[in-house]
BAFI-969236 format. One line per field, with one value per residue (C-alpha): residue in one letter; residue number from 1; x, y, z. Coordinates in nm, 2 decimals, decimal comma, always signed. Layout:
residuo (a ...)
num (NUM ...)
px (X ...)
py (Y ...)
pz (Z ...)
//
This chain:
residuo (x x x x x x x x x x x x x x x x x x x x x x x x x x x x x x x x x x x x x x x x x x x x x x x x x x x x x x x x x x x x x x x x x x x x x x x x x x x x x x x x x x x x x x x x x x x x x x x x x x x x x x x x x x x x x x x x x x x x x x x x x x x x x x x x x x x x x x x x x x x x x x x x x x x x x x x x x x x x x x x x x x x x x x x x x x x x x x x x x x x x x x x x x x x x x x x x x x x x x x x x x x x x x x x x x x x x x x x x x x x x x x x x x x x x x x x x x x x x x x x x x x x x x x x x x x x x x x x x x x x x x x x x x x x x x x x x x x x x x x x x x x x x x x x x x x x x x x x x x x)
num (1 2 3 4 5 6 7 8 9 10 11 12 13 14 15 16 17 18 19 20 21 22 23 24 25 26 27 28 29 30 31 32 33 34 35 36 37 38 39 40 41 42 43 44 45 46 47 48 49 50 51 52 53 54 55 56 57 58 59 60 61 62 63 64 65 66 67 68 69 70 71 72 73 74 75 76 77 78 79 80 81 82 83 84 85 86 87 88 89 90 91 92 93 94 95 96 97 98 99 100 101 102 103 104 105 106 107 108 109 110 111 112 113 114 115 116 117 118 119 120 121 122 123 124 125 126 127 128 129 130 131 132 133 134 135 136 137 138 139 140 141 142 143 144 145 146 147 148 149 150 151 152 153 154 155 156 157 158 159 160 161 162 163 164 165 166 167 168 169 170 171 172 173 174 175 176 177 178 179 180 181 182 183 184 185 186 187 188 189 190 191 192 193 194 195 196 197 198 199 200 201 202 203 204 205 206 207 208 209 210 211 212 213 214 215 216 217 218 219 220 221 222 223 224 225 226 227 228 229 230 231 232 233 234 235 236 237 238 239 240 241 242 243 244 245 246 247 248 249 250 251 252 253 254 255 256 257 258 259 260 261 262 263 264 265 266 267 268 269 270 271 272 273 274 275 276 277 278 279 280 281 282 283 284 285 286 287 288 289 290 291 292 293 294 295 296 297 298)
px (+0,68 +0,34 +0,05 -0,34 -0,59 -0,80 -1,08 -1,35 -1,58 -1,88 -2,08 -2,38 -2,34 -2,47 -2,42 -2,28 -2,42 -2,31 -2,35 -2,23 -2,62 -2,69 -2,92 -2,91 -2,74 -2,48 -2,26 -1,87 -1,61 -1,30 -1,02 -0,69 -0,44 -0,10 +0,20 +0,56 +0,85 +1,15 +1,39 +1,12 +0,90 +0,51 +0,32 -0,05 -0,28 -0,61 -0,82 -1,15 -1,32 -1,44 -1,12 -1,01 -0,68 -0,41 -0,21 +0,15 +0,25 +0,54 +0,74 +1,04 +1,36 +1,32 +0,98 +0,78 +0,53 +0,56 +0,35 +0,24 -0,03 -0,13 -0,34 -0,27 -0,08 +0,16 +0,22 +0,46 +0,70 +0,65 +0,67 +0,98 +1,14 +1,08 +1,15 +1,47 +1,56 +1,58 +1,91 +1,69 +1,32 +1,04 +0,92 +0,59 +0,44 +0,06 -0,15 -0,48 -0,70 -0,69 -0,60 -0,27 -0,19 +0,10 +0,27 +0,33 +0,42 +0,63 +0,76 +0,83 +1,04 +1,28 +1,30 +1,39 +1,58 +1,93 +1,76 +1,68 +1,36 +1,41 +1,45 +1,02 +0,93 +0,61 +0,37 +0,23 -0,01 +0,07 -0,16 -0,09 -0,47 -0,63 -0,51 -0,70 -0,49 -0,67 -0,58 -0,65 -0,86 -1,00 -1,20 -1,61 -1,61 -1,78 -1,55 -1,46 -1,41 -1,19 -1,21 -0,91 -0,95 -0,69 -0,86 -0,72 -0,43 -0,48 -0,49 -0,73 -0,99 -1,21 -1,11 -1,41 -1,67 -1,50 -1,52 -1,85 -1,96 -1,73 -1,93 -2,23 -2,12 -2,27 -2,62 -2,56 -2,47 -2,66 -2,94 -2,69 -2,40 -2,55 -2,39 -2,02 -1,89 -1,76 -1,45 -1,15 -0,81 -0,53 -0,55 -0,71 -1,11 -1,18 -1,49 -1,54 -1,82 -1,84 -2,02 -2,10 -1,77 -1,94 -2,03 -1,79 -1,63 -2,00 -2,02 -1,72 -1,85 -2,17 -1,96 -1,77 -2,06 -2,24 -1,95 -2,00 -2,31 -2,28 -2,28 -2,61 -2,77 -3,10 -2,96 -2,73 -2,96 -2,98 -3,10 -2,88 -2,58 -2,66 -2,71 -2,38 -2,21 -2,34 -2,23 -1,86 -1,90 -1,97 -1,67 -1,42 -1,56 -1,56 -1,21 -1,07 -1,15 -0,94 -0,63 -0,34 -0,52 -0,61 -0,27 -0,11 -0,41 -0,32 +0,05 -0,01 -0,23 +0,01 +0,28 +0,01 -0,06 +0,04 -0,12 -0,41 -0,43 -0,54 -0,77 -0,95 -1,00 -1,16 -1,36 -1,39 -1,66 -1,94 -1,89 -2,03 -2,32 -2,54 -2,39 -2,02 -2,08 -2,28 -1,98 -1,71 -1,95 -1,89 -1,53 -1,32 -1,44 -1,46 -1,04 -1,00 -1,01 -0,89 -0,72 -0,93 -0,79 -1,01 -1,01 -1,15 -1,18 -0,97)
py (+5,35 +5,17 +5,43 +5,25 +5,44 +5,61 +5,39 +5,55 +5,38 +5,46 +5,24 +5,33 +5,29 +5,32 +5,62 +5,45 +5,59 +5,57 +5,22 +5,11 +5,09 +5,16 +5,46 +5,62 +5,56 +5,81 +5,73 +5,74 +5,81 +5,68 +5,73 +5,47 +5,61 +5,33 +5,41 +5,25 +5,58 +5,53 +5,39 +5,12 +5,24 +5,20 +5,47 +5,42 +5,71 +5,65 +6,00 +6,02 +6,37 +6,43 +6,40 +6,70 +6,54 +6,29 +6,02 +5,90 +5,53 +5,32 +5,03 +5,09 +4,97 +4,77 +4,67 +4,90 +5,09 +5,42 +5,73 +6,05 +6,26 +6,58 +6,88 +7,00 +7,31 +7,12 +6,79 +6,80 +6,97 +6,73 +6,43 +6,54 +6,59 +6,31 +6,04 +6,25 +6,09 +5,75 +5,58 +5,37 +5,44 +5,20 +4,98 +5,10 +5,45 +5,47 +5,78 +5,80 +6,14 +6,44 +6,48 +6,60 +6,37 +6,59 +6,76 +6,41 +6,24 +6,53 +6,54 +6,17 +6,15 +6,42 +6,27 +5,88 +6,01 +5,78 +5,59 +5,22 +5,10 +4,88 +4,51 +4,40 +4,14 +3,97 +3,88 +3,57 +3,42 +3,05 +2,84 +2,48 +2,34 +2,03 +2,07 +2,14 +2,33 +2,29 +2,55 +2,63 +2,94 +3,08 +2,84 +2,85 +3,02 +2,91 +2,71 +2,90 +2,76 +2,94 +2,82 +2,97 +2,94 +3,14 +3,33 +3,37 +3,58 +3,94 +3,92 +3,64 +3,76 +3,52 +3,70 +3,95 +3,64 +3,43 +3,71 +3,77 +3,41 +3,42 +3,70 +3,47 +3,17 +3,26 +3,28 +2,92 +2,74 +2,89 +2,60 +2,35 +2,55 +2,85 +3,18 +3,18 +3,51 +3,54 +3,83 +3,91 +3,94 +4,05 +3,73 +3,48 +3,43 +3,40 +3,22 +3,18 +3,08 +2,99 +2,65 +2,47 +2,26 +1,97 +1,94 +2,13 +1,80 +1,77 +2,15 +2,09 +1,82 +1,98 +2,31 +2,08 +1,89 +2,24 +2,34 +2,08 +2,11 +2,48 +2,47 +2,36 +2,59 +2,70 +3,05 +3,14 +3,34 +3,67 +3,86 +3,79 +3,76 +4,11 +4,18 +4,07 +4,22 +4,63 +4,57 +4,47 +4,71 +4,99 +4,88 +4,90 +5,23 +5,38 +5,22 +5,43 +5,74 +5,65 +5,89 +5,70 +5,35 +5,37 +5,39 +5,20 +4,91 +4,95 +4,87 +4,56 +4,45 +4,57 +4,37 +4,05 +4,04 +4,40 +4,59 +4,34 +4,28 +4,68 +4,63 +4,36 +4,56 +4,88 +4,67 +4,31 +4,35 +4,47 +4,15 +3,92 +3,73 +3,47 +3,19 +3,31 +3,29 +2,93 +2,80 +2,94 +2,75 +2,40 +2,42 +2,63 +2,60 +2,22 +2,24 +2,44 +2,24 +2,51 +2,54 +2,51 +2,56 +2,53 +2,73 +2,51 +2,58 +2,40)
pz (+4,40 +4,44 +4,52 +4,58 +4,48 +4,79 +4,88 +4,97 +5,26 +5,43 +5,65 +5,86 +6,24 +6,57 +6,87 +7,18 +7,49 +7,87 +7,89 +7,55 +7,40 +7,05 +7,02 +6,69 +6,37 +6,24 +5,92 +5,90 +5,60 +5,61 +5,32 +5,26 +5,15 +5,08 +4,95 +4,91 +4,98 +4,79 +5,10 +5,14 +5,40 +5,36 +5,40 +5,55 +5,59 +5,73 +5,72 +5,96 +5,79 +6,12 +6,37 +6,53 +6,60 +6,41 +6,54 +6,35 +6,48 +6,39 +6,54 +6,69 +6,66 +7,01 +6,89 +7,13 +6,95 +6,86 +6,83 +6,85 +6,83 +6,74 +6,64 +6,29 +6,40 +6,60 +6,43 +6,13 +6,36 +6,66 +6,45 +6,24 +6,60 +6,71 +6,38 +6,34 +6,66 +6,47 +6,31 +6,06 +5,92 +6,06 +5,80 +5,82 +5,92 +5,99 +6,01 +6,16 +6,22 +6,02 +5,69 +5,59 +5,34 +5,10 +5,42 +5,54 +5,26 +5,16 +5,52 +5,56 +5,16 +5,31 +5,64 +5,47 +5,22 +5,23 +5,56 +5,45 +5,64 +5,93 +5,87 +5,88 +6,15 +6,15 +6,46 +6,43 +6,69 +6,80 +7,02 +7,11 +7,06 +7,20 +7,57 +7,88 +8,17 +8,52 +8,75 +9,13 +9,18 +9,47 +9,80 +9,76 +9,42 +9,11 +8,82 +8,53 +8,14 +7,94 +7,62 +7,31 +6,97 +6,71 +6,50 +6,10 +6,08 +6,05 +5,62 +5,57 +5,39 +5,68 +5,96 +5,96 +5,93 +6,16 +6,41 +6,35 +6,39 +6,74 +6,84 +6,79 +6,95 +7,32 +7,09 +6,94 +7,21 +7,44 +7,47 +7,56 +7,68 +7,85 +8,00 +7,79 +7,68 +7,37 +7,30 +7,06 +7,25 +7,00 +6,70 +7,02 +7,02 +7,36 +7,52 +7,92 +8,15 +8,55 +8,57 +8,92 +9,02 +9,05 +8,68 +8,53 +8,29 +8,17 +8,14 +7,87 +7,72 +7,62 +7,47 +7,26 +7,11 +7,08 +6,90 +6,70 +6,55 +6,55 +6,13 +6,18 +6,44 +6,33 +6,54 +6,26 +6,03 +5,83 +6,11 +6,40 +6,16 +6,06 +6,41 +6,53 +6,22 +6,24 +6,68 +6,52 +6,26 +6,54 +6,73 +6,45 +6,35 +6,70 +6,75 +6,49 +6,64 +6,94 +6,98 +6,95 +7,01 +6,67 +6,45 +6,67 +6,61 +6,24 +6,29 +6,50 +6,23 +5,96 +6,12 +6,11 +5,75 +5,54 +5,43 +5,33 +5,70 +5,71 +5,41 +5,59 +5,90 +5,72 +5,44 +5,53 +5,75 +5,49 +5,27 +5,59 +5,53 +5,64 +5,43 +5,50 +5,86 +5,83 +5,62 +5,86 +6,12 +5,93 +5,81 +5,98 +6,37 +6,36 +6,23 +6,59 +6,88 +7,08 +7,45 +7,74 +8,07 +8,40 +8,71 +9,00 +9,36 +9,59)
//
């Protein structure tokens, strides 16, 4: 049986009001807890001090996801209904919310006991890069750039500066590729913009050389890096108090990339700096030449 340590983490961030604005800081604990059960199913626990309610997710044998959540008077009995339902243990069972931690794990032993885990099955992301799809949208509207990068898989110790230096891509190219929209979509970076028809090639020409030269962008610097990284930061912590969102976030990135792929989302983000995100800026964007499709009118 492996155990880890619980790792404890706290990271300052930001009350999201009505319209998503950041308004006052407010700090958040978290506590991992991983561990291997004998018939080979890991064990994740993820304990928010604060949560009034806990989420159990797993994959199931059809590879839907599975969960189910709970107050703590109601859960161990709920969730031992259900998993008994089961002809083979998940690979992986994550817990989000409250903390429970030696009911569970005491709960989950008996219940695996003589149940081999389920054989593991990994997600990968795949994206053919270096095409351009052009599509017909709709009569008198403006063209639209989509532009997809993949991001590193889900246990690259990168991942959290690559996706902060995608969050700041909109800023760098903004003075010769202006109003794209940068977001994360599952393991895809994502950045779209509507450019007049009649330019759009040139449109796409400047966001490639913008893309360029974004290792040298004089925009990439201690403060908006720190900027971009506390917004991410806020997202991931807010995400994990989503009910069953949450768990079942962990799973997807458990079956990217383990349980380092779960490290990386909880911790990753506080080792982001300015020179991390300048050197993901020179050598790992300029290996991506992404997909690009356009949408043009008719």
């Amino acid at each position: 049986m492996r155990s880890q340590e619980l790792f404890s983490h706290f990271s300052a961030g930001t009350a999201l009001v009505a319209a998503l604005l950041v308004s006052s800081v407010v700090a958040t604990a978290q506590t991992l807890h991983v561990e291997d059960l004998a018939n080979g199913t890991e064990l994740i626990l993820i304990t928010e001090s604060l949560s009034s309610a806990t989420t159990v997710a797993w994959p199931g044998a059809d590879g839907e996801m599975r969960s189910i959540t709970r107050g703590e008077l109601n859960l161990l009995p709920d969730v031992e209904a259900v998993l008994a339902e089961q002809d083979v243990a998940p690979p992986v069972v994550v817990v989000t919310g409250g903390s429970q931690l030696d009911e569970l794990r005491g709960l989950f032993a008996r219940m695996f006991t003589g149940r081999p885990a389920a054989p593991l099955e990994r997600h990968t992301t795949t994206l053919t890069e270096g095409t351009v799809d052009r599509r017909l949208g709709s009569a008198g509207s403006d063209a639209l750039i989509r532009w997809e990068v993949p991001l590193p898989p889900p246990g690259d110790p990168r991942r959290s500066t690559v996706e902060v230096l995608w969050e700041m891509v909109p800023q760098i190219v903004e003075s010769q590729a202006p109003g794209f929209r940068a977001r994360v979509e599952n393991d895809i970076g994502l950045l779209e913009g509507s450019v007049d028809p009649d330019v759009v090639d040139l449109r796409l020409d400047q966001l490639r050389l913008a893309l360029a030269q974004a290792g040298e962008s004089s925009r990439i610097d201690g403060a908006r890096v720190e900027a971009a990284r506390t917004r991410l930061e806020v997202r991931r912590v807010a995400s994990l108090g989503e009910h069953p969102g949450a768990a079942e976030k962990m799973v997807e990135r458990w079956l990217g990339g383990g349980v380092r792929a779960v490290q990386e989302f909880l911790f990753g983000i506080e080792g982001v700096t300015e020179a991390s995100v300048r050197s993901a800026a020179r050598s790992w964007l300029p290996q991506h030449p992404g997909r690009v499709a356009q949408v043009l009118p008719p």
